[in-house]
Every structure is written in C-alpha cells, then in structure tokens.
C-alpha positions as CSV (number, residue, x, y, z in Angstrom):
1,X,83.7,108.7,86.6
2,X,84.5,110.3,83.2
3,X,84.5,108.5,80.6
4,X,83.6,110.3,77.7
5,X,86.7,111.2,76.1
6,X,87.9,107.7,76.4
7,X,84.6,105.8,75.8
8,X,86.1,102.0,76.5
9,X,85.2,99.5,79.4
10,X,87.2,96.3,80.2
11,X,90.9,95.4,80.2
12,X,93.3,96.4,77.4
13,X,96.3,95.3,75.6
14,X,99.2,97.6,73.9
15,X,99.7,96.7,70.8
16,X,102.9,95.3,69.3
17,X,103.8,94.1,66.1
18,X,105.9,91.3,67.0
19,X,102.5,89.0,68.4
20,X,100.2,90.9,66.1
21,X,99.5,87.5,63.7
22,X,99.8,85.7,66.6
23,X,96.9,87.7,68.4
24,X,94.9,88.2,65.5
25,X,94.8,84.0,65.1
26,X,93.0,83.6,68.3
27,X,89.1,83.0,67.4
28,X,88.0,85.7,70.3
29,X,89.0,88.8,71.2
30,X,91.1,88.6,74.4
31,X,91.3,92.1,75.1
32,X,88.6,94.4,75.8
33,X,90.3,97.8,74.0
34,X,94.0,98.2,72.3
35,X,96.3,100.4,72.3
36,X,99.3,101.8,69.7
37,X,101.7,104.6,69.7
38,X,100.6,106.8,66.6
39,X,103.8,108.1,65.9
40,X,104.4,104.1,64.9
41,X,101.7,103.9,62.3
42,X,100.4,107.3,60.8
43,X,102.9,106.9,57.8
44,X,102.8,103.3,57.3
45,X,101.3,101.6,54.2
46,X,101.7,98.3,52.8
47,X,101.0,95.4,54.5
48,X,101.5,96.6,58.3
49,X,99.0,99.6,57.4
50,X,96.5,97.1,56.4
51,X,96.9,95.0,59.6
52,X,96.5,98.0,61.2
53,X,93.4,98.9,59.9
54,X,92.4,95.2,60.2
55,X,92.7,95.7,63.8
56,X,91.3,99.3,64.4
57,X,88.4,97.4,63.0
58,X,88.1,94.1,65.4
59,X,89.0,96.1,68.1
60,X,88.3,99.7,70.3
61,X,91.3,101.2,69.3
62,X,92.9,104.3,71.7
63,X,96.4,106.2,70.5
64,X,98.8,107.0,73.6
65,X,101.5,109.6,72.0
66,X,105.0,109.8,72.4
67,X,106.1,113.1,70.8
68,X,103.6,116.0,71.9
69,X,106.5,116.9,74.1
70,X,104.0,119.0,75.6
71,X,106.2,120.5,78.4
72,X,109.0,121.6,75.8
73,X,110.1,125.4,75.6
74,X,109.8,125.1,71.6
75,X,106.3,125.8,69.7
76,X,103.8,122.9,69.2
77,X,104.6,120.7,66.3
78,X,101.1,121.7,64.9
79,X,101.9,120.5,61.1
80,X,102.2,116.9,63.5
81,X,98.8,117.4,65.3
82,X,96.9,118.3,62.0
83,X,98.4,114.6,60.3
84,X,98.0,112.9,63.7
85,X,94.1,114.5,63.5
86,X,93.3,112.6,60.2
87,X,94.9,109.7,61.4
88,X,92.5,109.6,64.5
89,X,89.9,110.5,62.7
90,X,90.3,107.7,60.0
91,X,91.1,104.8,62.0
92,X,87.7,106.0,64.7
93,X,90.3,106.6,67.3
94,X,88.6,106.2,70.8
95,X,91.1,108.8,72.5
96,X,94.3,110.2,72.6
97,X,96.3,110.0,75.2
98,X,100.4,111.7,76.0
99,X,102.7,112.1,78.4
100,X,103.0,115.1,81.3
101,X,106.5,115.6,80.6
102,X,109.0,116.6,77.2
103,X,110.9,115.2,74.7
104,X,112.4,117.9,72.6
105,X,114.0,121.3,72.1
106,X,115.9,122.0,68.8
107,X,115.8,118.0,68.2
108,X,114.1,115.6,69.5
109,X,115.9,114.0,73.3
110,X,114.1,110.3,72.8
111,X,113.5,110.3,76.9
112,X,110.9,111.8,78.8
113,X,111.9,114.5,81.0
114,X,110.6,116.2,83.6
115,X,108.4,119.3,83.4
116,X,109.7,121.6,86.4
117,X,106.7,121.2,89.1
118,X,105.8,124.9,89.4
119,X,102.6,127.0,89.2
120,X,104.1,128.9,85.9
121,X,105.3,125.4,84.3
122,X,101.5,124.4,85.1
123,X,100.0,127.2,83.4
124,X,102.3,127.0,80.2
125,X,101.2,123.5,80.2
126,X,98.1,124.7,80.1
127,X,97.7,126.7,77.7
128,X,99.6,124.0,75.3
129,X,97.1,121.4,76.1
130,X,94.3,124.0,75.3
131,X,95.6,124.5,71.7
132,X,96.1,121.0,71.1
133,X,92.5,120.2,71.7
134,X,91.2,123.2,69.4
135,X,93.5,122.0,66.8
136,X,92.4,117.8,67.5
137,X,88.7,119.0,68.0
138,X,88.6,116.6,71.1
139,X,89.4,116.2,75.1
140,X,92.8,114.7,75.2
141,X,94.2,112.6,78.3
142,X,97.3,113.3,79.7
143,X,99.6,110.5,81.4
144,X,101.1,110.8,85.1
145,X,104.6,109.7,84.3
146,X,108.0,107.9,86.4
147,X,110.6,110.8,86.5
148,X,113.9,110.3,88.7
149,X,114.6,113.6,89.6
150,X,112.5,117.2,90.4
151,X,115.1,120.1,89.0
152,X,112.9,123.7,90.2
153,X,110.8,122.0,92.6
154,X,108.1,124.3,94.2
155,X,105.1,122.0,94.2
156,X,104.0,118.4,94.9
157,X,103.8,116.1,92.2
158,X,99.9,115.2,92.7
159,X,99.6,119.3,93.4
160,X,101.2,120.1,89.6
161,X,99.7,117.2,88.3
162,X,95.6,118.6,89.7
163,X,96.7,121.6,88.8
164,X,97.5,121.2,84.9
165,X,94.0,119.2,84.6
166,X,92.1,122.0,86.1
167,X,93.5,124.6,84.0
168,X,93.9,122.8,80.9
169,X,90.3,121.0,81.1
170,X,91.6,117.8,80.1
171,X,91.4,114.4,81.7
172,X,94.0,111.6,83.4
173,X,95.4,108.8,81.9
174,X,96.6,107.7,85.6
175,X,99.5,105.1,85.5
176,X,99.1,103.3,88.6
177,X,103.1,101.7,87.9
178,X,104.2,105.0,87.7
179,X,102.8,106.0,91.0
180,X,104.4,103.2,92.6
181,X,108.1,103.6,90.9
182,X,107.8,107.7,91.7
183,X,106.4,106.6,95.5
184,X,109.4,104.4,96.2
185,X,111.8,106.9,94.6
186,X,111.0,109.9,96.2
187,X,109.4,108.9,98.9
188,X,105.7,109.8,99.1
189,X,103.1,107.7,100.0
190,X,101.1,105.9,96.6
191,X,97.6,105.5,98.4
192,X,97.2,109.2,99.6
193,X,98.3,110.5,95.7
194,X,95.8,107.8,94.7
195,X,92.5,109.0,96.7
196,X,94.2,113.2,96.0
197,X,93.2,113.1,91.9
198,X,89.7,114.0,91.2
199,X,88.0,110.8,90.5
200,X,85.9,112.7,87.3
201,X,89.0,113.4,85.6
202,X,90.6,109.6,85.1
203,X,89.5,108.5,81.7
204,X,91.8,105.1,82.3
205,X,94.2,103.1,83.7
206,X,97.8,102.0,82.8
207,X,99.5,99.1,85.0
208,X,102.9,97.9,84.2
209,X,106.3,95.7,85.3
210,X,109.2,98.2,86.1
211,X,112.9,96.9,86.8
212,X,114.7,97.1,90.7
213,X,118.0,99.3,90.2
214,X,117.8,99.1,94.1
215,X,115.7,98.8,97.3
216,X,115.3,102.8,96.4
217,X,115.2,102.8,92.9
218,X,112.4,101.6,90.4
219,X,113.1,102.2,86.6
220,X,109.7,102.1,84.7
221,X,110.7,99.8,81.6
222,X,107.6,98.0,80.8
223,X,109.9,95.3,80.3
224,X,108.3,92.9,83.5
225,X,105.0,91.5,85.1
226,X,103.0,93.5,87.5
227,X,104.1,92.5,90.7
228,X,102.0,92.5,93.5
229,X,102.0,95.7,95.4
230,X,101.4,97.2,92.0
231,X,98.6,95.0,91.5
232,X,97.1,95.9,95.3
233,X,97.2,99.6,94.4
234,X,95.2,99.0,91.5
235,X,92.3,97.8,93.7
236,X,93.0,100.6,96.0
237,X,92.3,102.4,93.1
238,X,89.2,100.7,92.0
239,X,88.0,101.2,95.8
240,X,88.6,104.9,95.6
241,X,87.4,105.9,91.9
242,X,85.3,103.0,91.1
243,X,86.6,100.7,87.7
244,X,88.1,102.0,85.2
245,X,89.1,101.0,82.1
246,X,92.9,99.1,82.7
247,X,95.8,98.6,79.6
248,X,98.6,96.3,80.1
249,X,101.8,97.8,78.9
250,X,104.7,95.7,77.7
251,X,107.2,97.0,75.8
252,X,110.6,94.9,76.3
253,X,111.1,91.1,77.2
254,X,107.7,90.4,75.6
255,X,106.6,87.3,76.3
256,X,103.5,85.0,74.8
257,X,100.7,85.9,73.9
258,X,99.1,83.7,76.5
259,X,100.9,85.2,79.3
260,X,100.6,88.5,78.3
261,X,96.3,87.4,78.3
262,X,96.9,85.9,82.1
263,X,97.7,89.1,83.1
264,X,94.8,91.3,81.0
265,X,92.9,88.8,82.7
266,X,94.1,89.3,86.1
267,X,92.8,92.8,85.5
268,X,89.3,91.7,84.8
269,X,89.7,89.6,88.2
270,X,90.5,92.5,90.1
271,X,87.5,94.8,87.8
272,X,84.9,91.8,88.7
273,X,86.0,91.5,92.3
274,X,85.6,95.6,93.1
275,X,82.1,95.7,90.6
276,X,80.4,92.5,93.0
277,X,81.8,95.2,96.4
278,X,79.9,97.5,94.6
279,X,76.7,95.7,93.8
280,X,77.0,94.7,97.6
281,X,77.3,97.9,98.6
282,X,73.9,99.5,96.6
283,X,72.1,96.6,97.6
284,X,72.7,97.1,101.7
C-alpha cells in the first residue's frame, strides 16, 4: 500500500458547513481525517475562514478538487494551482485529490464529463497531471469517477484508468460507489475492476449513497446511505488491497450528524473486521 502522498489512517468525513458547529460541539473527534472541496474555502475570510482553520487544526485535513478539469482541451488554470498551492500549504493539507474527467472549455460546464477512454486522451492526461505536480510540488491523487456514457471508446475503463497512473506517476483516490454505479451501468463486473488496479497506487477510499433512475441505471448523487452491496465491495476491496483509508461522502439530503457517524463507523467495522483476518492470517 501507498500511502505517502495521502498520509491518513482510519475513516473520514466530508466536510460541510451546514453540521460544522454541530460537529465541532461533540467532545471527541468522530472522524479519523476530513475532507473539503478547496475551491469552497481558498477565498473565504471572516468567520467561516476561521472555522476552517479551527478545523484544519483538530483534524487531518485532505482537499478533493472540483475544477482541475484535468481532461479539458483548454490550458491548465495555472494562476488557480499556484493560489490553491498556498492554500495547501497553509492550512498542512495532507493531499490533494481531483477528478479523472472535465469540467470546462471556454467556461466552466458545472458537470463532470467524460474523458474519451483512448491511449492519446491517456497520454494528454498525462502530461497535464505531470505539470500539475511540478507546479503543486507534490504527488496528487486522481479520482475514478460515475460517467453515463463512453463517446470515442477504444479502451476499457480500468485499462484508461491503469494507464493514466502509470504515465502520469500519480496515485488513486478509488471511489468504490462509483465502481458499483459504472458496473451496473455499463455492464462490467465491479470485483474483477477491483482486484485489476495496482494495489501501490490507491492512496484512499471514497464510499457513497447514489440514487436508482432504474434496475439499469445508478445516478451517483451522494445524496443517500451506502447500501449494502456497496458496502460488501468495500470489503472485497479491503480483502484485495488491504485497508485503506475510507471518506464518507454526503452531499445532498444530509442528515444528522449522528447518522452520518453510524455510518463513518460502519467503516471502521468493516477496517477492524479485515485488520483481525489479517492478524489471523500472519499468525498461521
């Protein structure tokens, strides 16, 4: 396992403002690590700045980005990735994290599309990644993402995805929701793209609820628990590249804190579960 762009352990929590008093009440951490969008704080002052910086103090903090839109035609925002640099730097930012798709053009789409899955696409990618780390001075982690259609298809997903890490010399943030909502949608089997990424690679884990347009479509919203066969590939996961560090995304229909911590830990269950297999199996 690789952790050391990503040094965190345990079970996270994304971040949100609306339960951020509420949280920050509690008298004990109940998250391991969190996790914020940079984009929604590297401006702000005032007294949400100061909260922030409250809580990139108490807590492992780790950025996942949502405007590299490192798959789009146009040139690298790279008056951004110098602000979002200082802003990393500042707040002792464990690791950065982005999508494997795009966002923009001439303005900005607010959706993530898909990156065509092709060996030139990959190697654009690439090379994109590449400069973003020079410019960061750091490994960045780059997110499998839910897509609902493939336009210029030549290449697997998990063969694309391999290929971009290899190239680029980054490492995974592997969504294991994602997996699920892109198995069920086009039809590939989620434990064999599971045990195909490099196991060296996957800094950590995201797990999520998605929404059921229909027996053959999953819409990744964030917006819903984990439900079960999200929750078993998880441990296949665990079983396959050990444990990993695991964030809880939820972004819409938020619901109490308290729940929200029943299912960070449900995470540690399954991370407690697969580390006493594993003290089993040295021990044999």
């Amino acid at each position: 396992m690789n952790t050391a762009s990503c040094p965190i352990t345990g079970a996270g929590l994304g971040l949100r403002r609306s339960f951020m008093d509420e949280l920050d009440a509690l008298d004990h951490n109940p998250a391991d690590f969190l996790e914020v969008a940079p984009e929604n704080w590297m401006e702000m002052g005032g007294v949400l700045g100061k909260k922030f910086s409250h809580f990139a103090e108490r807590y492992p903090m780790i950025c996942h980005g949502l405007s590299l839109s490192i798959g789009s035609p146009a040139p690298l925002d790279e008056h951004f990735l110098i602000r979002l640099k200082k802003f990393l730097d500042k707040h002792n930012v464990r690791c950065y994290s982005e999508h494997l798709s795009y966002c923009s053009d001439d303005g900005h789409l607010y959706d993530l599309m898909p990156i065509p899955f092709t060996e030139e696409a990959a190697s654009y990618v690439a090379k994109r990644i590449q400069r973003v780390q020079e410019i960061l001075e750091r490994r960045i982690v780059m997110e499998n993402v839910s897509y609902y259609a493939a336009p210029g298809q030549e290449m697997d997903e998990i063969d694309f995805l391999n290929a971009v890490l290899e190239q680029a010399d980054c490492d995974l943030l592997l969504d294991v929701n994602n997996i699920y909502v892109n198995s069920i949608n086009h039809g590939y089997d989620a434990e064999t793209y599971i045990k195909s990424v490099a196991s060296d690679r996957i800094a950590y884990l995201h797990i999520a609820g998605h929404y059921d347009e229909a027996k053959d479509l999953k819409v990744d919203t964030h917006g819903a628990d984990v439900i079960d066969p999200v929750w078993k590939l998880l441990e296949t996961t665990y079983q396959q590249h050990g444990v990993l560090p695991t964030l809880l995304e939820r972004d819409f229909n938020i619901p109490s804190v308290s729940s929200l911590i029943n299912e960070v830990n449900k995470i540690r269950h399954y991370q407690s579960a697969q580390e006493a297999l594993d003290n089993v199996a040295r021990t044999a």
